[in-house]
C-alpha angles and dihedrals in degrees: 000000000000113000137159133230111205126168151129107283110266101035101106113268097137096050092046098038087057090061087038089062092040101058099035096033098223120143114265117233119192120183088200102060090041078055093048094045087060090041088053097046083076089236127158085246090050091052085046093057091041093061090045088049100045092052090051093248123125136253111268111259103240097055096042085046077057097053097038093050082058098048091049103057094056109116097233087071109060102083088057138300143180127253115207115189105002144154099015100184147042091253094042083052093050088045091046095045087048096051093052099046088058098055090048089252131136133181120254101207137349125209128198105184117202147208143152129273106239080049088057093042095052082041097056106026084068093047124125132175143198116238085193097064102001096239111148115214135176122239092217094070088058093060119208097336111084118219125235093179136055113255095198093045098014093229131145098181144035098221089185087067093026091231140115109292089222116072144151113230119241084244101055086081113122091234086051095045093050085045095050088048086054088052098050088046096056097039116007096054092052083054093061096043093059090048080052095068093066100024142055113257134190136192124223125193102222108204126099119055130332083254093048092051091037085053090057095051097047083058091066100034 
């Protein structure tokens, strides 16, 4: 099975596309962690997609066309997978479409969760993440009591970068987050509705528990 997360950031794709993998056992590819693993190497083109990250704004087509080709041809990915945040844009779509259609393959299903934007603001504005084991968490789920270690690594500190392991991202701001729905309104929906045209798509509304939206999606898999 071949199938294709899309949504606003915030909504949920990464929660749901974890059950997803686990009751379908594809592979699970996220756009966002082969991002973070550049951004982490240190590299001039990881700085490069630091700084783009860090202002909202998206990767440049042609270089995220370039990570997700070689992604695609590992051999862990040919029985299914699941893509999670691609592709972002109209161009990125076409190129996808095209590539697809010259090595014989199709998309199953393609899902565009959704929420409102007040929901995502109050989501991401209360994210943290650990630069120790990259797992993203929300302070409200810790109540009143703030947390100063990990719970998933136990870390409280990244000794490689000699910091605290618990930190908001710079774009995890509410002005950032408005300005990155914006974003996925004006690009990334285009994207899906010219997926839409070759494969089948499905809408799911991505508010309730985790149980209530995972529901939904098992209905159209």
């Amino acid at each position: 099975m071949k199938l294709i997360i899309m949504g606003p950031p915030g909504v949920g794709k990464g929660t749901q596309s974890h059950g997803i993998v686990q009751d379908t056992g594809v592979v699970h590819i996220s756009t966002g962690d082969i991002l973070r693993m550049a951004i982490r190497s240190g590299s001039e083109l990881g700085l490069s997609i630091q700084d783009v990250m860090n202002a909202g704004d998206l990767i440049p087509d042609d270089l995220m066309m370039e990570v997700m080709k070689e992604r695609l041809s590992h051999d862990d990915v040919q029985e299914g997978y699941l893509l999670d945040g691609f592709p972002r844009t109209p161009a990125q779509a076409m190129s996808f479409v095209k590539i697809l259609d010259e090595i014989g393959q199709s998309v199953d299903r393609v899902l565009v969760m959704r929420a409102p934007a007040d929901e995502i603001v109050r989501r991401l504005a209360g994210r943290i993440t650990c630069r120790a084991c990259n797992e993203v968490m929300n302070l409200v789920g810790f109540g009143r009591v703030t947390p100063t270690f990990c719970p998933f690594c136990g870390n409280d500190k990244d000794e490689e970068r000699g910091k605290d392991a618990l930190y908001q991202r710079a774009d995890d701001t509410e002005a950032t987050i408005r300005h990155r729905l914006e974003v996925f309104r004006k690009k990334t929906l285009p994207a899906a509705w010219i997926l839409e045209e070759r494969y089948p798509l499905f809408e799911i509304d991505g508010l309730g528990t985790t149980a209530e939206v995972a529901q939904r999606i098992k209905s159209v898999l």
